[in-house]
KEKE-3310 file (N, C-alpha, C; in steps of 0.2 Angstrom, whole numbers, plus 5000, padded with zeros to 4 digits):
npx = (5331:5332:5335:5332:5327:5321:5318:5326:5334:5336:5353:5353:5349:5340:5340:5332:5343:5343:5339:5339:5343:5349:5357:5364:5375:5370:5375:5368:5354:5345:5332:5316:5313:5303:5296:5297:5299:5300:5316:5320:5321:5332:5344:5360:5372:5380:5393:5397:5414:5421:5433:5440:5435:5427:5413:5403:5389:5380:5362:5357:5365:5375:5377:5395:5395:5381:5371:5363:5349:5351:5343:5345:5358:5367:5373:5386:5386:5395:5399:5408:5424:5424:5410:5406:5395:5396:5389:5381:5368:5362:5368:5361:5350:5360:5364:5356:5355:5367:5367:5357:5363:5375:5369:5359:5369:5379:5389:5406:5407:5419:5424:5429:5430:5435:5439:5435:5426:5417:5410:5396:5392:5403:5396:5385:5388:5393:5385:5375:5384:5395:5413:5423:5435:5439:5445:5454:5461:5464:5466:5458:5445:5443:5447:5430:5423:5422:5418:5407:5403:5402:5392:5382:5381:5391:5404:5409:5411:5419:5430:5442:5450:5459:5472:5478:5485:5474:5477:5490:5489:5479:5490:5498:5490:5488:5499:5501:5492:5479:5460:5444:5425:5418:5418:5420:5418:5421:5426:5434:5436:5446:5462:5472:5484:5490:5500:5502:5501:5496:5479:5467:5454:5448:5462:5467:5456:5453:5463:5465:5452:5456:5466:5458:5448:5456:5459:5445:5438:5436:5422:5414:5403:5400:5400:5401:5399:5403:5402:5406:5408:5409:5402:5404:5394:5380:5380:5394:5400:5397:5400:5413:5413:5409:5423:5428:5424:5424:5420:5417:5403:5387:5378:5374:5371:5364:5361:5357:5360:5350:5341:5328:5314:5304:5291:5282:5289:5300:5316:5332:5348:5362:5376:5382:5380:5384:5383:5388:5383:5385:5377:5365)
npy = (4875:4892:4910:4922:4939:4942:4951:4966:4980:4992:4993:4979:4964:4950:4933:4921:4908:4897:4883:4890:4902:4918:4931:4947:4961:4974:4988:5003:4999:5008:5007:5003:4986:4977:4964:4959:4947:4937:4937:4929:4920:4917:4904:4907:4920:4935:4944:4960:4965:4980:4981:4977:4964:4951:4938:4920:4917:4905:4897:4884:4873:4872:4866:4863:4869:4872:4870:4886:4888:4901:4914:4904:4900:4887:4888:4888:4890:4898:4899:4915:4921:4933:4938:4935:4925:4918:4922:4937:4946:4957:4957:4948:4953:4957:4947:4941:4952:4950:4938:4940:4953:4944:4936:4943:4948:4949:4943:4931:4931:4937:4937:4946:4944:4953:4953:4942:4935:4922:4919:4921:4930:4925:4913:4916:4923:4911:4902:4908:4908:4911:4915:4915:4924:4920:4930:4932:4938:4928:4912:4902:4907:4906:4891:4890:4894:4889:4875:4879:4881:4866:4863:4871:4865:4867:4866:4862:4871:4886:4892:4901:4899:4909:4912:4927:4944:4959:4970:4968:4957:4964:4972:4964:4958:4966:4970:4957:4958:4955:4955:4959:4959:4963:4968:4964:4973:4971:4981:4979:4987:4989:4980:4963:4959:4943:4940:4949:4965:4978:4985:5000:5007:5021:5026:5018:5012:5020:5021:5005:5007:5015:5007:4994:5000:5000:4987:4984:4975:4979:4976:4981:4973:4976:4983:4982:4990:4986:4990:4991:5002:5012:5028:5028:5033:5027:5037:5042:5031:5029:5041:5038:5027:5034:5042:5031:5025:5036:5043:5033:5032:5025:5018:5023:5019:5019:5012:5011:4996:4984:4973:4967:4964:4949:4950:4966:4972:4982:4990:4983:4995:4992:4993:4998:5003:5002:5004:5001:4999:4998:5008:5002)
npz = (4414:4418:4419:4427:4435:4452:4462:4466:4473:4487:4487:4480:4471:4469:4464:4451:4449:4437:4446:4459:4471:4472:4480:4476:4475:4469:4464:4459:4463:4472:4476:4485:4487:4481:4483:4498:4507:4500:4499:4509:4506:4497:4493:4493:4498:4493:4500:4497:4503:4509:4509:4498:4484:4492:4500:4500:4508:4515:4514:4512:4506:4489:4472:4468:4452:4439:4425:4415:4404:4392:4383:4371:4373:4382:4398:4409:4427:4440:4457:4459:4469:4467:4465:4452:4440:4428:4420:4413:4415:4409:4395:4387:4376:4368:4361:4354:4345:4339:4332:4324:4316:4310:4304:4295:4285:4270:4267:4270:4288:4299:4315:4330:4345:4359:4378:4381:4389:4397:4386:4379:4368:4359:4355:4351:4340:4333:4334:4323:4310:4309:4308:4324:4334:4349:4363:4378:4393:4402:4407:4413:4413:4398:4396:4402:4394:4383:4389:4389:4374:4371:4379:4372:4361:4352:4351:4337:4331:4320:4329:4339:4350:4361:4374:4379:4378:4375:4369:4364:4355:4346:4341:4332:4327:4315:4311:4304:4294:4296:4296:4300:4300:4311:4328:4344:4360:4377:4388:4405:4417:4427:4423:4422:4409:4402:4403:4414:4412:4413:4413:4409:4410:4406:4401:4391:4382:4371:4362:4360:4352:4341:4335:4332:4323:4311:4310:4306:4290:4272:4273:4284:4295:4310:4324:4341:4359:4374:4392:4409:4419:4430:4429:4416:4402:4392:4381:4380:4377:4363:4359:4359:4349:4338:4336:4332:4321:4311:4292:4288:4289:4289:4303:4321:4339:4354:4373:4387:4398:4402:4415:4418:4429:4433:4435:4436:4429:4431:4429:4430:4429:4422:4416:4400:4384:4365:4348:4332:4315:4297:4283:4278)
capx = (5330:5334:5338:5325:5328:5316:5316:5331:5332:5341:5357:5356:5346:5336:5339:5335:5348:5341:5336:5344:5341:5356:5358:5370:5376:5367:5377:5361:5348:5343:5324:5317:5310:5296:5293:5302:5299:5307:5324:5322:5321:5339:5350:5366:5372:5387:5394:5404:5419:5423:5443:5440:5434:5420:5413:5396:5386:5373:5357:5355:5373:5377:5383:5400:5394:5375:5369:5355:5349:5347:5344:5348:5364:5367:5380:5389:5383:5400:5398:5417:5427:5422:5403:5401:5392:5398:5382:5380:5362:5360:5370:5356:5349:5365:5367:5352:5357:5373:5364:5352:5367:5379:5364:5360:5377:5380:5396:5407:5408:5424:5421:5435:5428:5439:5438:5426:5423:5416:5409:5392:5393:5407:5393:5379:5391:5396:5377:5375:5386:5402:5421:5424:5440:5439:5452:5453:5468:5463:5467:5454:5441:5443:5440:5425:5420:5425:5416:5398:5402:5401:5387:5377:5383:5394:5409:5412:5411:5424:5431:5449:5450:5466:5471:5483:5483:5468:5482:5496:5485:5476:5494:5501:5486:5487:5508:5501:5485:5470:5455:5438:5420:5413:5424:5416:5422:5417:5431:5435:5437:5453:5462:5479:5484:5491:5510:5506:5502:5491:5474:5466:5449:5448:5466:5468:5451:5452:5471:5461:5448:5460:5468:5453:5448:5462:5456:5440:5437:5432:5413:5411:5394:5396:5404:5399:5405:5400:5406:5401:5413:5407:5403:5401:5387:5379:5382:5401:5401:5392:5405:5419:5413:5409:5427:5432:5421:5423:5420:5414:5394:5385:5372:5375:5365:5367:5357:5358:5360:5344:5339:5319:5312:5301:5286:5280:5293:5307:5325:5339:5350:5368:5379:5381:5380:5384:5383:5389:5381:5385:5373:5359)
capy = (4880:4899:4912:4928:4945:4943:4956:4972:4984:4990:4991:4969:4961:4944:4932:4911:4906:4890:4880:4891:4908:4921:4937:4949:4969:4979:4994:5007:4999:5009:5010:4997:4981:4975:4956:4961:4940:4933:4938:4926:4912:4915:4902:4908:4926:4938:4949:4963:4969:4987:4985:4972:4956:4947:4930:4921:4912:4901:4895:4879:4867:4872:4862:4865:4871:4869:4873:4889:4890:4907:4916:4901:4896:4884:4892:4883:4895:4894:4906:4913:4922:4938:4937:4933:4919:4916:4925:4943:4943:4961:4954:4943:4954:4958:4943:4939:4958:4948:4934:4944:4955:4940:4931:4945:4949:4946:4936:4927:4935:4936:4940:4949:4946:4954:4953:4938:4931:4916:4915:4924:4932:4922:4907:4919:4924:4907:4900:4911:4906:4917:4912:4920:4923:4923:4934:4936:4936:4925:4905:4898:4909:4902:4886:4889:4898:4882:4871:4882:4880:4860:4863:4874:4861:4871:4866:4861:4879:4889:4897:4900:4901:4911:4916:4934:4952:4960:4976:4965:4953:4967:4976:4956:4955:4973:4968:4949:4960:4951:4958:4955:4961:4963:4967:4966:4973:4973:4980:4980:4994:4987:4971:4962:4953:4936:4942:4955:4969:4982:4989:5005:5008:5027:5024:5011:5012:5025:5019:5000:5007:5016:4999:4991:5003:4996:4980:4981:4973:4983:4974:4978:4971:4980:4984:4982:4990:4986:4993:4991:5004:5019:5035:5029:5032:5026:5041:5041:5025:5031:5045:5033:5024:5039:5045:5026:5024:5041:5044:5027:5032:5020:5020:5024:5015:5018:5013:5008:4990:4983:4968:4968:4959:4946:4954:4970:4975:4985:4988:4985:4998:4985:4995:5003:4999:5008:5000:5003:4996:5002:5011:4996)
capz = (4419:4415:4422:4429:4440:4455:4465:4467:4478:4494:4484:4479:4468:4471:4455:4450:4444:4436:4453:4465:4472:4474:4482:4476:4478:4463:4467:4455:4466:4476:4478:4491:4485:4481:4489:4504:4510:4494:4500:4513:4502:4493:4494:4493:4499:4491:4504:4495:4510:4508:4507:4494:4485:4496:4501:4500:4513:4513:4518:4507:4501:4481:4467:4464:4447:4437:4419:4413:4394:4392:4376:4366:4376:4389:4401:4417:4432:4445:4460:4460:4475:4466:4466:4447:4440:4422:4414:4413:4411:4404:4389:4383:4371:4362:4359:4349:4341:4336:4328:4318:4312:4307:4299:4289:4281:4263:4267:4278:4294:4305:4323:4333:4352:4365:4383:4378:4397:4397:4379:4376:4361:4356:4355:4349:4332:4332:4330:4317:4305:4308:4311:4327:4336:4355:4365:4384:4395:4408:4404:4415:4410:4390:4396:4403:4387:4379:4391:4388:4369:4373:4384:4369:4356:4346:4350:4331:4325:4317:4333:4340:4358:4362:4381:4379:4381:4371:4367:4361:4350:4339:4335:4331:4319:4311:4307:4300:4289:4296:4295:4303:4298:4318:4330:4349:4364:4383:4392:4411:4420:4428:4422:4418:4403:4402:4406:4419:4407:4416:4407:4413:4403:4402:4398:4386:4377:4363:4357:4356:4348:4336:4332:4329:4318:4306:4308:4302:4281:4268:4271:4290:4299:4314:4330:4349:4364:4383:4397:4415:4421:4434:4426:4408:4400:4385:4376:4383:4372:4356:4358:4355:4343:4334:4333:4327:4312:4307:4289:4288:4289:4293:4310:4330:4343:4360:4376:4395:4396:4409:4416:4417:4435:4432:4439:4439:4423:4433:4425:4433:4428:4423:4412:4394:4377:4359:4342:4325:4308:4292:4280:4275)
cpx = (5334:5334:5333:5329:5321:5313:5323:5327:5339:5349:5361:5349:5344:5336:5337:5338:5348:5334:5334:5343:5345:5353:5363:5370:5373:5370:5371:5354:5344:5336:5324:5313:5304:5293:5299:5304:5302:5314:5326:5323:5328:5344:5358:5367:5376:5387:5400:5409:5420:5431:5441:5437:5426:5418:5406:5396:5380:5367:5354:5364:5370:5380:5388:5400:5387:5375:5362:5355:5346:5349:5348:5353:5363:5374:5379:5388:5391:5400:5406:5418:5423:5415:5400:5399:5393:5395:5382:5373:5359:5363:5366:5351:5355:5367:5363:5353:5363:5372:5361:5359:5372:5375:5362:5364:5377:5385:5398:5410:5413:5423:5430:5429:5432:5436:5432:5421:5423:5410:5402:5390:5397:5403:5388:5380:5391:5390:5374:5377:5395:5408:5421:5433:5438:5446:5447:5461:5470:5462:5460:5445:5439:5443:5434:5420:5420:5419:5407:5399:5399:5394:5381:5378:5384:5404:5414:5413:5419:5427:5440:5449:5458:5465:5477:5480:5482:5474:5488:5493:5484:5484:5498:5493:5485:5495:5504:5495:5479:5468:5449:5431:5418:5419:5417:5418:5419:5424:5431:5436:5445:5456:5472:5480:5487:5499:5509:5504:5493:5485:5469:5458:5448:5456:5469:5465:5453:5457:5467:5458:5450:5463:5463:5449:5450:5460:5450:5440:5433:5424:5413:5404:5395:5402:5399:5402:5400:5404:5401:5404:5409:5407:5402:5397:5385:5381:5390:5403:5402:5397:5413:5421:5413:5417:5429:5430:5420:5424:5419:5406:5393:5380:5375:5372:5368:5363:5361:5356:5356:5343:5330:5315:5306:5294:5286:5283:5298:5311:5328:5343:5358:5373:5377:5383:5383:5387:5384:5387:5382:5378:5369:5359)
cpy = (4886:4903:4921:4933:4945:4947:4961:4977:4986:4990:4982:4967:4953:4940:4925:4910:4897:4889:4882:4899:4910:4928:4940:4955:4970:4987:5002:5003:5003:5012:5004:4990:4978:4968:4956:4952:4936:4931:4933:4919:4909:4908:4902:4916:4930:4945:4952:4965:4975:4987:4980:4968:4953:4941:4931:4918:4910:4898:4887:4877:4868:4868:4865:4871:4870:4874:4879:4887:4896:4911:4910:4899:4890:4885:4886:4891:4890:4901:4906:4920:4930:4941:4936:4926:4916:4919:4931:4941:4950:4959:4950:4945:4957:4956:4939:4946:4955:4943:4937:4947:4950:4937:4936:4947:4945:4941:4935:4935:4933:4940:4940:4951:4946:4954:4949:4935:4923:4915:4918:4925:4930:4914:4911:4921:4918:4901:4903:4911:4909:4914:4917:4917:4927:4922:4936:4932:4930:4915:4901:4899:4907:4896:4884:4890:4892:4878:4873:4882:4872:4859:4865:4870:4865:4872:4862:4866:4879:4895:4895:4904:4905:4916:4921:4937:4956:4967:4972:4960:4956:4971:4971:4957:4963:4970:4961:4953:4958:4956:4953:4961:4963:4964:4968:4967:4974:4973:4979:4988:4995:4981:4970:4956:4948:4935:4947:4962:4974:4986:4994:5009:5014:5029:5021:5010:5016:5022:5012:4999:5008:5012:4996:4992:5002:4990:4976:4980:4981:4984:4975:4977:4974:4980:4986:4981:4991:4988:4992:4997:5011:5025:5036:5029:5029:5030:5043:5037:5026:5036:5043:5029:5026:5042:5037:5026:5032:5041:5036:5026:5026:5025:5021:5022:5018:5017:5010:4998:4986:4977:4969:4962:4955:4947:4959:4976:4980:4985:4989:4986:4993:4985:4998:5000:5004:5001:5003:4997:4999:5002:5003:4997)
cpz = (4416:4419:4424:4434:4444:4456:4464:4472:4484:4494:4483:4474:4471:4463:4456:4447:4442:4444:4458:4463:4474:4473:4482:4475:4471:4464:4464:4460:4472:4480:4482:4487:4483:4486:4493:4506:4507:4495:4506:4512:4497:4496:4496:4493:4498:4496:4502:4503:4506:4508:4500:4492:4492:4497:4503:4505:4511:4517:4517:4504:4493:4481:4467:4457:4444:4430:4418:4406:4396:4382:4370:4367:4379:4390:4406:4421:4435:4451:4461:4468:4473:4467:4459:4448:4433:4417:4419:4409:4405:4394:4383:4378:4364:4360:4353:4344:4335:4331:4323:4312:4307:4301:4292:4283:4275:4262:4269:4283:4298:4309:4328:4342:4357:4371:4385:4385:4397:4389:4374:4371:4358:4354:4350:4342:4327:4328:4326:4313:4307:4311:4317:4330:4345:4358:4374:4387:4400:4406:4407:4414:4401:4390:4398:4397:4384:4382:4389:4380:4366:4374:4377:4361:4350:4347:4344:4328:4325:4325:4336:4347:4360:4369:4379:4379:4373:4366:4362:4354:4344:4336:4331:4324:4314:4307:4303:4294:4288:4297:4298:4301:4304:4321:4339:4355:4371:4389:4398:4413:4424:4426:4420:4412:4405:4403:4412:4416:4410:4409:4412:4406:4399:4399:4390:4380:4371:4359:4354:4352:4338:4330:4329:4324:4311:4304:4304:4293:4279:4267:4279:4290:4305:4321:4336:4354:4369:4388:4405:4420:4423:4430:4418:4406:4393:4380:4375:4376:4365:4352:4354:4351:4337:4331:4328:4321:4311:4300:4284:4285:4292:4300:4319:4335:4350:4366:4382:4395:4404:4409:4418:4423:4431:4433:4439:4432:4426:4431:4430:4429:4427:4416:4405:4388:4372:4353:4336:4320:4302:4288:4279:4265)
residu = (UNK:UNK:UNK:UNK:UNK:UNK:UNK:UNK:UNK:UNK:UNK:UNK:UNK:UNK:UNK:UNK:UNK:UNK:UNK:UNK:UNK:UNK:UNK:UNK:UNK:UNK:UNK:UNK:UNK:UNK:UNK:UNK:UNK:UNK:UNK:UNK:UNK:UNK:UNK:UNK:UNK:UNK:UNK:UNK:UNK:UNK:UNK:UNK:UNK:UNK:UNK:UNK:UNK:UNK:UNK:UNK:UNK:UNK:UNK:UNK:UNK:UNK:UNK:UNK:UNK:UNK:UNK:UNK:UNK:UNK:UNK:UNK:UNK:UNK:UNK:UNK:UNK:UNK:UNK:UNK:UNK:UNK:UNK:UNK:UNK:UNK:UNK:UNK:UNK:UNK:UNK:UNK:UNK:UNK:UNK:UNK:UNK:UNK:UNK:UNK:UNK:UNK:UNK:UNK:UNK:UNK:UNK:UNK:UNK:UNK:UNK:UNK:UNK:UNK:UNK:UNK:UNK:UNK:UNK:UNK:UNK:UNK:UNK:UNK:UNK:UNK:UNK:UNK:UNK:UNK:UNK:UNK:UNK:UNK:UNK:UNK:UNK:UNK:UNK:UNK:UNK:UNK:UNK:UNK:UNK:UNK:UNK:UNK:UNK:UNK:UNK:UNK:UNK:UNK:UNK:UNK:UNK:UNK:UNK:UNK:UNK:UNK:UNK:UNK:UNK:UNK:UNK:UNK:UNK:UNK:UNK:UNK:UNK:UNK:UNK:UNK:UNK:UNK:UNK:UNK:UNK:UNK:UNK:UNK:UNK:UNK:UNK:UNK:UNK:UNK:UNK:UNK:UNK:UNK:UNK:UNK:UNK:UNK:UNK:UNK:UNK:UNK:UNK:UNK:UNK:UNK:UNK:UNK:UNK:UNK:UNK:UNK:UNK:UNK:UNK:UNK:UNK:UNK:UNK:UNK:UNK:UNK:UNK:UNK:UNK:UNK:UNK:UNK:UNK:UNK:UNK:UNK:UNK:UNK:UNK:UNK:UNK:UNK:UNK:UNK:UNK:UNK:UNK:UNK:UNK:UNK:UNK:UNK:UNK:UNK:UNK:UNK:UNK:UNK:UNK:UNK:UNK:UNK:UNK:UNK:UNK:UNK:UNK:UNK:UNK:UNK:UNK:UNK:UNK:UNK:UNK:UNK:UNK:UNK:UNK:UNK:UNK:UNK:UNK:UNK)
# end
């Protein structure tokens, strides 16, 4: 089972997730829907609250947990108190972008994925060939990412799961002289590190990136930044990637990162992308 975008609209989208239909806020949705009836068939229903946070309700009893394959993976779907689900589905083509690049790379590839979630492109380097290192602050989240490396039968790769704060890490590996060829990053908009340790995107980004910048080898393959953070744009992105690899050359990429309904071809609008590849 996989995972599809029904219907949106109305500000919520309509999605399978596998077995199982979920309703959740689309805050960019705002045209009306197409299969108005469909949405009566969701199983399970995410009610953002306006102070905060939210909670689902349901029409049908969920698993605890269940598996999709999606692009090549196979994730653990878990509805959480927030309203995620473990999979970010707009994701799923830059994760076959991630593949292509590692594959085609002249030599070994080290992968530097920060704020890695629950493991996507961390899996998608990994099936590829490339040592990767995943970084996020949050302990429970990196064993899920673990559990979905198991689940995609790759839990023998070259990968180093480490839960800490994404800021403290890369100035720790600039003092020790690692290097990595990739570096990928998909910040928050708000978040805290693994001590406490506040992150603020319009903040915190550029000095990151600056860092990061350092970190890259003499041979990069490539860099990728996602955002889901109000007000940025693709071209926001492309901007900041732009001051990183300066004087570097190489290519710029930037686009709106969409989900595509299953019917009828509509995007849903589901954050920003920009990408760097050096000269070919």
């Amino acid at each position: 089972m996989t995972y599809h975008l029904l219907d949106s609209g109305n500000f919520e989208k309509l999605e399978q997730v596998g077995p199982y239909r979920l309703r959740r806020p689309a805050p960019q949705a705002i045209w009306q829907p197409s299969h108005p009836a469909l949405w009566k068939t969701a199983d399970a229903h995410y009610h953002r609250s306006s102070s905060g946070g939210g909670h689902w309700t349901y029409r049908n009893p969920l698993p605890e947990n269940w598996t999709v394959n999606f692009h090549g993976l196979t994730m653990k779907i878990k509805l959480t108190n927030f309203g995620h689900l473990g999979l970010f589905a707009e994701q799923g083509p830059n994760w076959d972008w991630i593949r292509r690049q590692v594959r085609g790379a002249k030599g070994r590839v080290r992968v530097l994925n920060t704020f890695a979630y629950t493991g996507g492109s961390t899996l998608a380097a990994a099936s590829a060939g490339a040592h990767v290192v995943h970084l996020d602050a949050a302990r429970g989240i990196v064993a899920w990412a673990r559990e979905n490396a198991a689940l995609s039968r790759l839990a023998d790769r070259p990968i180093r799961w480490l839960v800490e704060d994404v800021s403290k890490f890369v100035a720790r590996e600039l003092r020790r002289g690692n290097r990595y060829e990739a570096i990928i990053l998909d910040p928050p908009s708000f978040g805290r590190g693994s001590k406490g340790e506040v992150w603020k995107f319009e903040q915190h980004l550029p000095r990151l990136l600056a860092q990061c910048r350092r970190l890259l080898s003499d041979a990069p393959c490539f860099v990728l930044l996602s955002a889901h953070t109000p007000g940025f744009t693709p071209l926001a992105l492309q901007n900041l990637l732009a001051d990183m690899t300066a004087g570097l050359g190489g290519e710029l990429h930037c686009a709106e990162m969409v989900i595509p309904e299953k019917e009828g071809g509509r995007l849903l609008p589901s954050g920003a992308m920009a990408r760097w590849t050096p000269n070919s």
